[in-house]
N, C-alpha and C positions, 0 to 999 in steps of 0.2 A: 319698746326700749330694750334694747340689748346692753349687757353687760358682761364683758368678757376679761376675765383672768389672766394673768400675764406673772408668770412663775419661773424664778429664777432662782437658780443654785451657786453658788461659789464655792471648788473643794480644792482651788491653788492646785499643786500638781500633783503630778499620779505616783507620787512618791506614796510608801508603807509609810514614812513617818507621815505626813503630811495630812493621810488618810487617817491614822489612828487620832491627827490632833483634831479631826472635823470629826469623827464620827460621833455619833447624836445630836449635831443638830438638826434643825429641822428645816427641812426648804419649806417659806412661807410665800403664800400670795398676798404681794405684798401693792401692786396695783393693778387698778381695773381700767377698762376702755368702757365708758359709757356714753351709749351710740343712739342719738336719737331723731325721726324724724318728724320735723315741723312742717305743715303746712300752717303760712301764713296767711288768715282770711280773714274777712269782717264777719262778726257773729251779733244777730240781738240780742240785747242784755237787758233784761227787765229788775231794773233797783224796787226792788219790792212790791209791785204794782204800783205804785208810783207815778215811774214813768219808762217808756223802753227805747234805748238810741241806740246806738251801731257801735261796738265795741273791734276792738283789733284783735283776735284771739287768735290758739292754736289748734289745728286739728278741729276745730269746730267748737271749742271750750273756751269760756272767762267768766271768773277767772281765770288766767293759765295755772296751771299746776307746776308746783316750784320742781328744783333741780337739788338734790343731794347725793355726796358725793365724799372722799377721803381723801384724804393730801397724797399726793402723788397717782394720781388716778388722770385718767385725760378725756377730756370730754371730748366729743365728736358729734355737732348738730349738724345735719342735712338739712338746709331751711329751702322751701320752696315758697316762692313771694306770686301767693291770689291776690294780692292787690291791684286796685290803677293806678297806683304808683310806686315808684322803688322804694327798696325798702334797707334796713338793715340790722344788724346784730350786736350790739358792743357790753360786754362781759364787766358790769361795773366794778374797780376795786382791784381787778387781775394786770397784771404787772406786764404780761405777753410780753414777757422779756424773750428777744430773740425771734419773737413773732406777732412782730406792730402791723403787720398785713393783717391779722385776725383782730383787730381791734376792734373795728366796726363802725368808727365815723364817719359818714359817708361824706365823700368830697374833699375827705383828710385824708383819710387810709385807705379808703377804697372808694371803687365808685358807686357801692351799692349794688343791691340786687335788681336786677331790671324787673319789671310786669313780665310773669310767666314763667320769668329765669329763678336759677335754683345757685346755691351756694354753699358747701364745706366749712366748716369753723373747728378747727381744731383745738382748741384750748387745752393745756398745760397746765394741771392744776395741784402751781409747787407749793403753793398757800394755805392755810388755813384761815376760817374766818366767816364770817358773815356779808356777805355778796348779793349782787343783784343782776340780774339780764334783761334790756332794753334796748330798744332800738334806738338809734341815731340819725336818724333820717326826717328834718322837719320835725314834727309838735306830732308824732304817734307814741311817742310816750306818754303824754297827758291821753291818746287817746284808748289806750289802755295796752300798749305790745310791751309787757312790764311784765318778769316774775322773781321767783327767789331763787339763789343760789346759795346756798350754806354746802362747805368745805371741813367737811369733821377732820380733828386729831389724833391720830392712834395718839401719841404722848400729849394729853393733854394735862395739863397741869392741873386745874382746879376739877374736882372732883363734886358731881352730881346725879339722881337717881331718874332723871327725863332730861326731855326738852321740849319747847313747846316753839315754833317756828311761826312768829307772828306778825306777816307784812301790812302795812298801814298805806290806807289811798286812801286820795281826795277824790271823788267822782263827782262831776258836772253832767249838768242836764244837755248843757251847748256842748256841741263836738269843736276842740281844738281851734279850728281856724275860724269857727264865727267870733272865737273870744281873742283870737289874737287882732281881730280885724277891731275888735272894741277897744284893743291896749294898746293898737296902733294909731289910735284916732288924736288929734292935734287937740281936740277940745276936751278939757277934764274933765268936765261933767261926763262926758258920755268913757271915756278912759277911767272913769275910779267910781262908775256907775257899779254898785254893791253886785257880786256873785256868791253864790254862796253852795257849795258843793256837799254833799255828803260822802259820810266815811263809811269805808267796808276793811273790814278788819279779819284779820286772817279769813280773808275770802267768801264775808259772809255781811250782809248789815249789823251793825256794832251792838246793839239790842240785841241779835240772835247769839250772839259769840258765846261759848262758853269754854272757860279754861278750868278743866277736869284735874280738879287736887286730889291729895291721897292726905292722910294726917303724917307728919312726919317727914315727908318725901321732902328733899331739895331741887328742884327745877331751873333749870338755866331757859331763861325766855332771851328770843333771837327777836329785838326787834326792827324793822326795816321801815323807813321809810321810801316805799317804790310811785308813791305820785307823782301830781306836777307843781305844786307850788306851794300848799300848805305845811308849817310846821306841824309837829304834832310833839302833846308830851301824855306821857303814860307812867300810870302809878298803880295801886292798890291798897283800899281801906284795909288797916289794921295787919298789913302786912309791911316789912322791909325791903327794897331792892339790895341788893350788895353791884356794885357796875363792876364789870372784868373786863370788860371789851367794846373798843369803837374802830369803826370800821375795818376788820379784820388783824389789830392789833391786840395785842393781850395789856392789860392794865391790872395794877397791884392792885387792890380790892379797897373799892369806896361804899359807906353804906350811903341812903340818900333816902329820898321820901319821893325821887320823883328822876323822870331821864327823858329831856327834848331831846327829841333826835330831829333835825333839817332836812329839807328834800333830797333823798342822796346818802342821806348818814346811814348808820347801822348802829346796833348798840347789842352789847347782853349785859342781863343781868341775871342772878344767884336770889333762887324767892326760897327759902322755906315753908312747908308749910305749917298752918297750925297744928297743935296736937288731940283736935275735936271735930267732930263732924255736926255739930248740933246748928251750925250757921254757914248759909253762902254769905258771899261779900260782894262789893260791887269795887272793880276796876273800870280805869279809867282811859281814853282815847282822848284826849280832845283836841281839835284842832284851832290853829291860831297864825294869825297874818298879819303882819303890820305896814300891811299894804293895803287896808283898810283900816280908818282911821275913827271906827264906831264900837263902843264898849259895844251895843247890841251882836256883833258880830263877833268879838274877839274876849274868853274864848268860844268854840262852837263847840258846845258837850257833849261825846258820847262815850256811855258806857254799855260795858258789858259784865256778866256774871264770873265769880271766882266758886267754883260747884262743887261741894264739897259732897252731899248729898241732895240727889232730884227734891226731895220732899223738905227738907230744910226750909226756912224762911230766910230773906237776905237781913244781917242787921246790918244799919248803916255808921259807920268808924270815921267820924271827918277828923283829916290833919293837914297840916301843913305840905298839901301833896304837891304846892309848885314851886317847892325847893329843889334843887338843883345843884348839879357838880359843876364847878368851871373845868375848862379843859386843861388849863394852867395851873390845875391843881391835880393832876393824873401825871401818872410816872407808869413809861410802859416797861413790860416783865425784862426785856432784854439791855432795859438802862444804857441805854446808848447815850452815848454824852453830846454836848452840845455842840452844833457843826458852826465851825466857825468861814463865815462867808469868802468865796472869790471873787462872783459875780454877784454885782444886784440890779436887778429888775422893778422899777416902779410901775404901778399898773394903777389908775386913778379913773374910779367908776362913776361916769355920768348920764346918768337921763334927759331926754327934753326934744326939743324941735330941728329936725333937720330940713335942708335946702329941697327935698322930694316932699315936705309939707304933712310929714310922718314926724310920730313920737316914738324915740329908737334908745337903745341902749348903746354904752361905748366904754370899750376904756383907751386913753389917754385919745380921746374923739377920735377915735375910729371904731366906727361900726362893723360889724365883722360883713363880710361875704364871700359867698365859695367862691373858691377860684373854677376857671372852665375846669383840668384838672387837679386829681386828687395831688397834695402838697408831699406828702409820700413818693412817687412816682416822680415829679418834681425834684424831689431832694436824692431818689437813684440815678434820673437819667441826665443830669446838670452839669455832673464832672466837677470841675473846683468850680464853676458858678454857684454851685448849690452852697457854698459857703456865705453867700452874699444876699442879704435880706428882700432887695428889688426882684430876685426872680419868680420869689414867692406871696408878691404883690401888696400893696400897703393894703387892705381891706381886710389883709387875713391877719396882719398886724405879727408878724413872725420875727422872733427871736432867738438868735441862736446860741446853743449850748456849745460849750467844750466839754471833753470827755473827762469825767470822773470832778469836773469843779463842782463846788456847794454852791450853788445858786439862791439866793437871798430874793426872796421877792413882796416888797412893799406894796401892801393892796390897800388903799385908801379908798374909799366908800362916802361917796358925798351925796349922796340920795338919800334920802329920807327914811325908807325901809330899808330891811336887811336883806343882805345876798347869801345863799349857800355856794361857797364859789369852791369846785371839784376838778381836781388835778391828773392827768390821765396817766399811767405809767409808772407811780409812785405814790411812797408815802412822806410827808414833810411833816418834820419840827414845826411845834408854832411854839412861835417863841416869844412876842411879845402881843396884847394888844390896849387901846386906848383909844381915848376920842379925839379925834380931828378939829372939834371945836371950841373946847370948853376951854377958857381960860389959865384955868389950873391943870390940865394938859394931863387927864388922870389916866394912867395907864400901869398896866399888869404885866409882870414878867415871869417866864416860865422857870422850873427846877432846873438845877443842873441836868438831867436826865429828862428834854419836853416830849410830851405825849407827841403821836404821831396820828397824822389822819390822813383821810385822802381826799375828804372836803370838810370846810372849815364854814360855818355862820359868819357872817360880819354883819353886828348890828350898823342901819343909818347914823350916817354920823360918826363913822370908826375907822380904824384900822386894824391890819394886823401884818406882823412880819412873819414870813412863813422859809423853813429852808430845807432843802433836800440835795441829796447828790450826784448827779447826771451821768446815771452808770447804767443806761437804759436806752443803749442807740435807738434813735425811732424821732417818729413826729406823734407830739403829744398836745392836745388841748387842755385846755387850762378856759375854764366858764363857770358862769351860774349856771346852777342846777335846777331852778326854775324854769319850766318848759320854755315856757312863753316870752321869758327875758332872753333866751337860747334864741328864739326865733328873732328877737331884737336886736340883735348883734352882738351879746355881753359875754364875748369868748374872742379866746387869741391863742397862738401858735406858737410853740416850742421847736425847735428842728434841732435834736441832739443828736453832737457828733455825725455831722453828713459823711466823712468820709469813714465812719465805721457802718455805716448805713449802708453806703454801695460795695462794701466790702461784706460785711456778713447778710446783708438781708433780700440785697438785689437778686440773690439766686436761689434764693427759698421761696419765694415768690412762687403759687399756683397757680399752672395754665389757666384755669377757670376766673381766676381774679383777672384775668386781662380780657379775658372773652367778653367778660360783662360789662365792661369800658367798650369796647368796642359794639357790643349788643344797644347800648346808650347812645353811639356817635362820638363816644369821650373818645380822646387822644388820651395815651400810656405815654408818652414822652413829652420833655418842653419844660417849659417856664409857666405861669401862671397861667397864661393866654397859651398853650401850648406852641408855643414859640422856640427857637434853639438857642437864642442869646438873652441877656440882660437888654438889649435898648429895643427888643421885640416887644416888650410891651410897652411903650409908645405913652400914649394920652390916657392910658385906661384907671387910671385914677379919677379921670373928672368923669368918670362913666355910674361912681358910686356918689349917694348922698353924703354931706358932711353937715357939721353943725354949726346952727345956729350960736354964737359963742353966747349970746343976752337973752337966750331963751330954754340955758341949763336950769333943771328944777336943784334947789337947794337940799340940805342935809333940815330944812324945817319939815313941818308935814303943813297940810293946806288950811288956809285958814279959819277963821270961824263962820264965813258965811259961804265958803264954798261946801264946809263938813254939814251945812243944814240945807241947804241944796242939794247934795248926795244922799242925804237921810229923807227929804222928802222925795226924791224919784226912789228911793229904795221901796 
């Protein structure tokens, strides 16, 4: 890793006065380039002797080792893809305002890194926050190309003696696509047949972990959820969390006994410590899905040590550790007021049986799939077609943005389990939620001032109104952050402001991002089908599955004799 200073002076002009009113200050270095190179390869990973399967690592490491860094600092990865198949990069949480080419959805933004081919990722880092980097390319982020990205604040508001940087995964025995091949399956039984993964917690099995107190000391813990599908909520016996932060937002300070973070999410909290060393304590990991429908499974407990002293004995402190914050009850530091709508967006989440005889994901029944080219490229090289949703193909289910509108976006959830649903490019207000089915129609509304996030939980059976303001030319997805539902089709397409898109972005664009389209067979120009007009893509809608309309699973969960069915093959 290289890390290289970049030092600038300001002394206005070479006037005597000018020069007396600057002299003493001090030219600071004030950001850095940090330059790193990744080779992307499969590495064995043995979970404890246990058992050992093929992980996605870097440089020959996994866990990969995370990424820190200061605001206004610019990262620079060289990634080179050992893989047999392409791969790619996407910077969770980072805004790549100005450069949606570096985003790293492959098939959206880019075409990805080909087998053998190598690829540049510039990122800008105008943020602070708690982040994450993962690939976008298929279900390789369940299969482990996940690490950390924490964004320090020279001005940071809330004031603490550590940190402690603590990403949370699910790891599965099955590699990725044996388990999507099982959640792809038409029969339940063998689709909600029990998995059950283990957690590795800041990079170690959750037994080994230890988080090294001081008496006295204040600690800000970073916590991340970088897996594929399980929630996770984390506490500590006889200690406080204070929350300040979800996903790279600052928040006026809650105390709690306990903080879920969702596939996707991020969170910090404010721990003190105690003022004795005469006891360790035990903290808590534990994971939780309600995507299965068995107390034996949910939650799945792991913890780890709070160390105060090696020789100490742990005593145990039980409390109320799975209380929780709402998010409509968080006011972030910069109190933005509430946006009130231009546009709104309904998006309505359904699982079940499609016409290809697959169980798929959808919102408003459509199941997502790539276009031949990436939707990006599409929305520079279309001219005023790119204003018009057919050239960017019904399966990608694309909507478009006007520049600088508040966009309102209604996400209804009729499945039974919850979605972590993660918005690319931005941060959104949530501003209301409630259930979609209950009689009394119970629902929650945000402060003048709503928290802001860049993905949001919606339990089964819910909703939420979410809004933000389209001041972010680019093509953005909008998905579950669940791996596996991602491979399902439960993501859909933003295209803001096309004509500011072919005006600022079409010419920033790197040689090397088209070389790799063309390295692939992909076409850089066109319509979905790379085609040059709207009626160039033809019939290609009856090319993808649709749904069964009497064969959507409901906002129930299964019934009593399919959950003793599932418990007996479990």
């Amino acid at each position: 890793m290289h890390i290289l200073l970049a030092e600038r002076c300001f002394f206005g002009s070479s006037t005597k006065l000018v020069l007396l009113l600057v002299l003493g200050l001090w030219c600071v270095a004030h950001a850095a380039t940090i330059e790193l190179n990744w080779d992307i390869e499969y590495v064995d990973y043995s979970m404890e002797g246990m058992f050992t399967r093929k992980a996605i690592g870097i440089n020959g490491q996994w866990p990969i080792p995370g990424v820190v860094a200061t605001k206004g600092d610019t990262l620079i990865i060289h990634a080179t893809n050992k893989l047999k198949e392409p791969t790619s990069l996407h910077s969770h949480g980072i805004f790549q305002n100005g450069t949606n080419f570096y985003d790293g959805a492959a098939m959206v933004t880019e075409c990805g890194i080909p087998m053998n081919g190598s690829f540049t990722y510039v990122v800008n880092l105008n943020q602070a926050g708690t982040y994450w980097i993962h690939s976008h390319f298929k279900s390789q982020t369940a299969d482990g190309l996940r690490t950390t990205l924490v964004i320090r604040d020279p001005d940071e508001v809330y004031k603490y003696d550590d940190e402690i940087i603590l990403p949370l995964e699910d790891w599965f025995r099955e590699p990725a696509k044996t388990l999507i091949k099982q959640f792809n399956n038409p029969d339940p039984h063998i689709r909600f047949k029990p998995i059950v993964p283990y957690a590795i917690i800041g990079g170690t099995c959750s037994s080994k972990k230890r988080l090294n107190f001081a008496p006295g000391k204040t600690y800000r813990i970073r916590l991340l959820n970088i897996g594929a599908s399980f929630d996770f909520h984390f506490s500590m016996e006889a200690h406080t969390l204070r929350l300040i932060e979800v996903d790279g937002v600052m928040v006026k300070e809650r105390t709690t006994h306990g903080v879920t973070v969702g596939t996707g999410q991020r969170a910090s909290v404010l721990v003190t410590a105690l003022n004795t060393t005469d006891n360790n304590y035990i903290f808590h990991a534990d994971m939780y899905t309600d995507l299965l429908q068995m107390p034996r499974y949910n939650p799945l407990n792991f913890t780890g040590t709070i160390e105060y002293s090696p020789s100490a004995k742990i005593k145990r402190e039980r409390s109320a550790m799975w209380m929780n914050v709402s998010d409509l009850d968080l006011e972030p530091l910069d109190a933005e007021p509430m946006l009130e709508a231009d546009q709104i967006v309904t998006l309505d989440a359904y699982s079940g049986i499609f016409s290809d005889q697959s169980f798929r994901h959808s919102f408003n029944n459509v199941t997502y799939a790539v276009p031949q080219i990436p939707t990006l490229l599409t929305a520079m090289t279309m001219g005023d077609y790119a204003n018009r949703t057919e050239v960017y193909g019904k399966q990608t289910d694309t909507h478009i943005l006007k520049h600088l509108d508040v966009v309102q976006i209604v996400v209804n959830n009729h499945d039974y389990y919850s979605h972590p649903f993660h918005l690319h490019g931005h941060v959104f207000q949530i501003i209301e939620t409630g259930d979609i089915r209950s009689k009394e129609r119970r629902v929650k509304t945000a402060l003048d001032t709503p928290v802001k996030r860049d993905t949001v939980v919606i339990g089964g059976g819910h909703y939420a109104i979410l809004r933000f303001r389209a001041d972010n030319p680019g093509v953005w997805l909008f998905h579950c952050h669940i791996d596996f539902h991602i491979m399902l089709g439960l993501q859909m397409t933003f295209v803001e402001a096309p004509d500011k898109i072919q005006s600022r972005l079409k010419h920033k664009v790197p040689d090397a991002y088209r070389e790799n389209c063309v390295a692939q067979g992909i076409k850089t120009t066109g319509n979905a089908l790379g085609g040059s007009e709207v009626m160039d893509l033809g019939d290609q809608d009856q090319l993808n599955p649709s749904p069964y309309p009497d064969q959507f699973e409901s906002a129930d969960p299964p019934s009593g004799w399919m959950l003793i069915s599932y418990i007996l093959q479990g």
